[in-house]
TIKE-572424 format. One record per residue (C-alpha): x, y, z; residue in one letter. Coordinates in steps of 0.02 Angstrom, whole numbers, plus 50000, padded with zeros to 5 digits. Each point is the difference from the previous one (the first is absolute). Layout:
XYZA...
//
This chain:
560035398556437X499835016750051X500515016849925X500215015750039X498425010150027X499985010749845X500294982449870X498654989850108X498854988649885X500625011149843X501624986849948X499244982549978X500784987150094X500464983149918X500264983450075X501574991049985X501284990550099X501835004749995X501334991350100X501165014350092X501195004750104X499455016850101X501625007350107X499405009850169X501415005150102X501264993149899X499314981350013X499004992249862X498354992750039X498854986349885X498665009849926X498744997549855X498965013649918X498144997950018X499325011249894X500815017249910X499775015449898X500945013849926X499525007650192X500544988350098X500274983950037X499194985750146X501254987450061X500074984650134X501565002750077X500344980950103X500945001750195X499715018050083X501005012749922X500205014850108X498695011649889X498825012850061X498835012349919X500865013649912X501504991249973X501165003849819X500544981849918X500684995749836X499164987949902X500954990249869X499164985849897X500974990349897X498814994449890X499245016449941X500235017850000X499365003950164X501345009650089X499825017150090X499995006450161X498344999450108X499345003850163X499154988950091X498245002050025X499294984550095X500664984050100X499164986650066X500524984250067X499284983549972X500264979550014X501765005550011X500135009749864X500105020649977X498785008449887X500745016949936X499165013549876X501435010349919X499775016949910X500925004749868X500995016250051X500845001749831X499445004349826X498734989649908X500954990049906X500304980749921X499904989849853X498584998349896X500124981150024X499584998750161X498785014450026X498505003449875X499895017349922X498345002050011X500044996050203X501555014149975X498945014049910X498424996450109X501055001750168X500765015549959X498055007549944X499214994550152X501535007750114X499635016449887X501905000549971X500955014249906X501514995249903X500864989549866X499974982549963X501444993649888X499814984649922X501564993949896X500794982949938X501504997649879X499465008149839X498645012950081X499375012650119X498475007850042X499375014350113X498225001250092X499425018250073X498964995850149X499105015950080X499214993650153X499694984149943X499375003649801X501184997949869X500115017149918X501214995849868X501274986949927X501634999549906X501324987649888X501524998149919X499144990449876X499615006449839X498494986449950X499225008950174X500225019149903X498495011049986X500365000449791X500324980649991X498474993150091X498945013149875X500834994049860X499784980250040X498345004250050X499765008549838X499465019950039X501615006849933X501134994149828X501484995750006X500575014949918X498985008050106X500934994850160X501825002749921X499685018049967X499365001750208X501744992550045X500775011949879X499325014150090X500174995050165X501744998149971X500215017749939X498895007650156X500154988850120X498334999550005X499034984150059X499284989449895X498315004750026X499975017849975X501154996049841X498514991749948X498705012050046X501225013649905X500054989549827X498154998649997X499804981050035X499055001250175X499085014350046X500345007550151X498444993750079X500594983949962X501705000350094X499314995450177X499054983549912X501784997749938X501015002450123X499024989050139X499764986649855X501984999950008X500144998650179X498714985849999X501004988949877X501525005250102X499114988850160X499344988549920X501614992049914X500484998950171X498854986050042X500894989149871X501775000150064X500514986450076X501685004250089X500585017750062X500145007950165X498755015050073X500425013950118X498985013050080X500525016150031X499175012550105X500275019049942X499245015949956X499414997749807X500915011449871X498695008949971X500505010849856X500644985149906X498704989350018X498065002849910X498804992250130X498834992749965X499034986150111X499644983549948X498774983950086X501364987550079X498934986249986X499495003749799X502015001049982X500094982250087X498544992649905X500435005749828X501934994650029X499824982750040X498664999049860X501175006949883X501104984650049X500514991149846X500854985150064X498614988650049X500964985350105X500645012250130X498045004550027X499624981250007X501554998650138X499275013450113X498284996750005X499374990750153X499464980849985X498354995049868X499264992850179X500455017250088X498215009950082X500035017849933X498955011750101X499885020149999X501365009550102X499095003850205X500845016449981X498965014649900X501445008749955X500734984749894X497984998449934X499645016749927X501455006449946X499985010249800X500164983749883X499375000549820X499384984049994X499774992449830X498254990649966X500804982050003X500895004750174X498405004450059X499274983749965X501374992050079X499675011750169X498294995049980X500524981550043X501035004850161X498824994350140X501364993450130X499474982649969X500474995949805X501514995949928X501385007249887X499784982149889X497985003650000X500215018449969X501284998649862X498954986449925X498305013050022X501105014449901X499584996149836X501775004249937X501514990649959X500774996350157X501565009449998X499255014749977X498864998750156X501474995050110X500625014349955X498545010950063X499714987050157X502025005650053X499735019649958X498244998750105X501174992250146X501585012849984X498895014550010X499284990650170X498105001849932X499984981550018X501124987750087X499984981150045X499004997450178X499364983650078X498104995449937X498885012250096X498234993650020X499465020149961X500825011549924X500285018450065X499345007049854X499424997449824X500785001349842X498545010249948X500435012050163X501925003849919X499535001649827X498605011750015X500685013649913X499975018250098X500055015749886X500415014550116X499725018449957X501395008250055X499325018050082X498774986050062X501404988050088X500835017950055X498685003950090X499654986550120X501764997450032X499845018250064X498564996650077X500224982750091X501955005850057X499405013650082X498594991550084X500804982550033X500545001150177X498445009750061X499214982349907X500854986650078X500164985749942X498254993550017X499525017049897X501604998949885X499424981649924X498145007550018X499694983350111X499034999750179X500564996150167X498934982349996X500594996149826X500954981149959X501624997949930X499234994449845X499355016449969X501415008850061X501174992249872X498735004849862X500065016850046X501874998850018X500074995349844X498785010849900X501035015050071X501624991649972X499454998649810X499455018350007X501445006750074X501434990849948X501615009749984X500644989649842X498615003349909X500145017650011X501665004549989X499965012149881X499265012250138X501255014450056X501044996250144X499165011250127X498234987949965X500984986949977X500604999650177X498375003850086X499414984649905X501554988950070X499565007150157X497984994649980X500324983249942X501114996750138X498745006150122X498614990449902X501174982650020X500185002950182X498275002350034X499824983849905X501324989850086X499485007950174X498164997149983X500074982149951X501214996250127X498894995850160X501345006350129X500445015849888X498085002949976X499594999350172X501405011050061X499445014349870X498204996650051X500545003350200X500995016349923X498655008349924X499285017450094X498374993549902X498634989250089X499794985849917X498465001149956X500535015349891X501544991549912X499064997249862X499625018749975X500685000349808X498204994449958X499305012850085X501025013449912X499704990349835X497975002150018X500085017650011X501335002949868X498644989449903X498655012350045X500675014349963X500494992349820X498094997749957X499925017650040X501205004649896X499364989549861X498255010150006X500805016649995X500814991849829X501705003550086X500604982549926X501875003650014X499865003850176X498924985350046X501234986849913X501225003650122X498814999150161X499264985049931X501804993149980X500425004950157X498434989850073X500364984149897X501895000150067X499795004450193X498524984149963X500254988849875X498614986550055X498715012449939X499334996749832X499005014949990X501695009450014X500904993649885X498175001249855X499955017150027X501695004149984X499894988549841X498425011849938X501035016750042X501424992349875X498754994749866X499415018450006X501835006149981X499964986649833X501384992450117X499234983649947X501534987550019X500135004750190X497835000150023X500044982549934X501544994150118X498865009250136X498364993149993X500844982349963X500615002450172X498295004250061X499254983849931X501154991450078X499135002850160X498275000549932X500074989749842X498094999449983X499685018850013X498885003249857X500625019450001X501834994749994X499744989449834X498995013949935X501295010250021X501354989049933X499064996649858X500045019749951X501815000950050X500124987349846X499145008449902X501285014250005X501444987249966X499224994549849X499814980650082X498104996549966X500184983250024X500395003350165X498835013350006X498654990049964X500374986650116X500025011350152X498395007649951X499294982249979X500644995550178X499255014350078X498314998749934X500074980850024X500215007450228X498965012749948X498625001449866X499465016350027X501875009049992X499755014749901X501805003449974X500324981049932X498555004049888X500415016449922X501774990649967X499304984649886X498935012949922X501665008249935X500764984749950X498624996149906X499515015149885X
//
């Protein structure tokens, strides 16, 4: 199925067969749908209707609520039969029956869509605020999903408490909120906590209905009406279907005990801004594309309900879905729950940084990879910089940074997908002004950004050398020695969290470096883990006996 350029690979397509009757030129013609999503849809039309490329049809199935007008985007013709991809021309729109929300929400974030999603059934209505892509607020005509109510049933307000708010707001006009803030029962620092805690609960009731009908509508945002505010789509999608209450429809939609689950191949469904909880990290740390959802469940240690549950929220947010047994995975579970704390002048600045430098880069320099480098260790790169710069984890950045980092991490996925492509990677090779002997010239600019750190670090100028020295570990990243010395410059900064995530890296590639434990071991030391500390320092003395620095750190630990 294909869709139209802007919705490609952002709606999810889902198999399933439906018998149809598709009228071209005022004939009908047996067809069957392939595969569909709220974009499109992918059909095997049987004769030779008279279709082409570009073509408007109206597709009607019976047995759903597929039915809008589309263009059509591909046609191919095989053992007699006519293969058509049809794009949906008119709004986004269906039951919730046949499409999943989650697949909904995600679609419309990854096509960075502005607008309003209604979602309604008999007794109900809600309202989403999307603002190219996040959702920046929420409403109902419920009153169990008011600001007052969900206080008071959570218990930060009385009941008296919340009467007297409605009171006033009904002799203001005021909104519930600032009625609040006015009486004295949330401070006014508090109203933003309270009013995206609102909106939260808003969403994720949504997960639990069962019937209702969704529509997308795409328009400028009332901006004076509504408070924005900007919220992680895949959190919203993970916390809904855990707040689920009705256990048998999890059982119903989660995929066969026998089913393989493996990690998504996509980055952007892997590190996307979750709040894990620790028992749905232990069921992550399971996925390894070869065990199944029986074993796993069985391996949670909790009563199995409950880690269905997680298993189908895991899947709907796409971090995990079911694959054939892979004989090695693409990465491992350790890789997507390493946890990445980002300081945010930090992040700023090499989005700054790497935008305006990436197409001098190239690709080669973007993923900090060489000219003779395997695809094995161009996907590792890929995905270390995917991780780094992935736009749903930092969507809270303004929307001028937020674009440049669209634009990076689409230019960082088409390096990826060009470079391990042998055709693709030979044609950019043969398009290059550079010899090839000087494609790999990102090292070269990475050893003297490295030497002019050191210098920087004996004139004391740590602040300045951080950023050289970060510079050097990114245009290289299979140096070691870059990425210890950046990790010292942090540890000087007491920036010890990030040092230790440094240096860790640098042991990857040199686990035995005596100098490298030493200096993990101190890092330790600052986090207040001796145990670790210790065993560092006892590693790098057991390479090297004579390491001072391993030394001087058991002599701490012991006085």
């Amino acid at each position: 199925m294909a869709e139209n350029a802007k919705d490609k690979r952002h709606f999810l397509r889902r198999r399933k067969k439906l018998d149809f009757d598709l009228k071209v030129g005022g004939k009908s013609f047996k067809a069957e749908t392939v595969d569909y999503s709220v974009g499109g849809v992918g059909v095997s039309v049987e004769d030779s209707p008279p279709v082409k490329v570009g073509d408007i049809l109206y597709v009607e199935i019976p047995q759903s609520s597929l039915k809008f007008q589309g263009r059509v985007t591909r046609s191919e013709k095989s053992n007699g039969m006519t293969r058509l991809g049809i794009s949906r021309l008119s709004p986004y729109e269906g039951l919730l029956k046949d499409f999943r929300l989650s697949d909904v929400l995600i679609g419309l974030q990854r096509g960075g869509r502005t607008g309003v999603l209604d979602i309604t059934n008999v007794t109900e209505w809600k309202i989403l605020y999307l603002d190219g892509g996040d959702v920046v607020f929420a409403s109902s005509n419920l009153d169990s999903d008011r600001m007052g109510n969900i206080l008071f049933k959570e218990g930060r307000i009385t009941g008296e408490q919340h009467g007297r708010a409605c009171e006033l707001m009904k002799m203001t006009g005021q909104r519930e909120g600032a009625a609040l803030v006015q009486l004295g029962y949330l401070k006014p620092t508090e109203l933003p906590w309270a009013v995206k805690h609102q909106i939260e609960k808003i969403i994720e009731r949504l997960f639990s209905l069962t019937e209702g009908r969704f529509e997308f509508r795409e328009t400028t945002l009332p901006k004076d009406e509504v408070i924005t505010l900007k919220l992680s789509m895949a959190n919203l999608i993970y916390r809904g279907i855990k707040a689920i209450e009705n256990s048998d429809r999890i059982a119903d939609w989660c995929p066969p005990p026998d089913s393989v689950l493996a990690f998504s191949s996509n980055p952007l469904d892997l590190f996307q801004d979750v709040k894990l909880d620790d028992a749905d990290r232990r069921i992550l740390s399971y996925v390894d594309g070869k065990t199944t959802v029986k074993d796993i469940l069985s391996m949670a240690r909790r009563e199995e309900k409950e880690a269905m549950r997680s298993v189908y929220a895991l899947i709907s947010t796409r971090i995990i879905d079911v694959r054939e047994p892979e004989e090695e995975a693409e990465i491992s579970s350790e890789e997507v729950l390493e946890e990445q704390k980002e300081d945010a002048s930090e992040l700023t600045e090499r989005i700054e940084r790497l935008y305006e430098e990436h197409e001098t880069l190239g690709y080669y320099g973007v993923l900090g990879v060489k000219a003779s480098s395997p695809n094995a260790e161009i996907k590792r790169a890929y995905y270390r910089m995917a991780k780094e710069f992935h736009p749903d984890r930092h969507y809270r950045l303004p929307a001028d940074m937020k674009h440049k980092l669209n634009k990076l991490f689409s230019y960082i996925t088409t390096a990826y997908s060009t470079l391990t492509n042998t055709g693709r990677r030979k044609e950019y090779d043969m398009s290059l002004t550079l010899k090839p002997e000087r494609l790999g010239s990102s090292a070269e600019r990475a050893a003297k950004k490295f030497e002019e750190a050191k210098g920087e670090m004996k004139r004391y100028r740590v602040p300045e050398a951080l950023k050289l020295f970060a510079e050097a570990a990114y245009l290289d990243s299979s140096m070691s020695e870059y990425h210890f010395h950046y990790g010292i410059a942090l540890g000087r900064l007491d920036r010890y969290r990030e040092a230790e995530r440094s240096i860790a890296r640098a042991l990857r590639g040199e686990p035995f470096n005596a100098d490298y434990l030493a200096e993990a071991g101190h890092i330790f030391l600052n986090l207040d883990m001796p145990v670790r500390a210790r065993g560092s320092f006892e590693k790098a003395l057991k390479v090297q006996p004579s390491n001072a620095r391993a030394k001087e750190g058991l002599a701490k630990l012991n006085s």
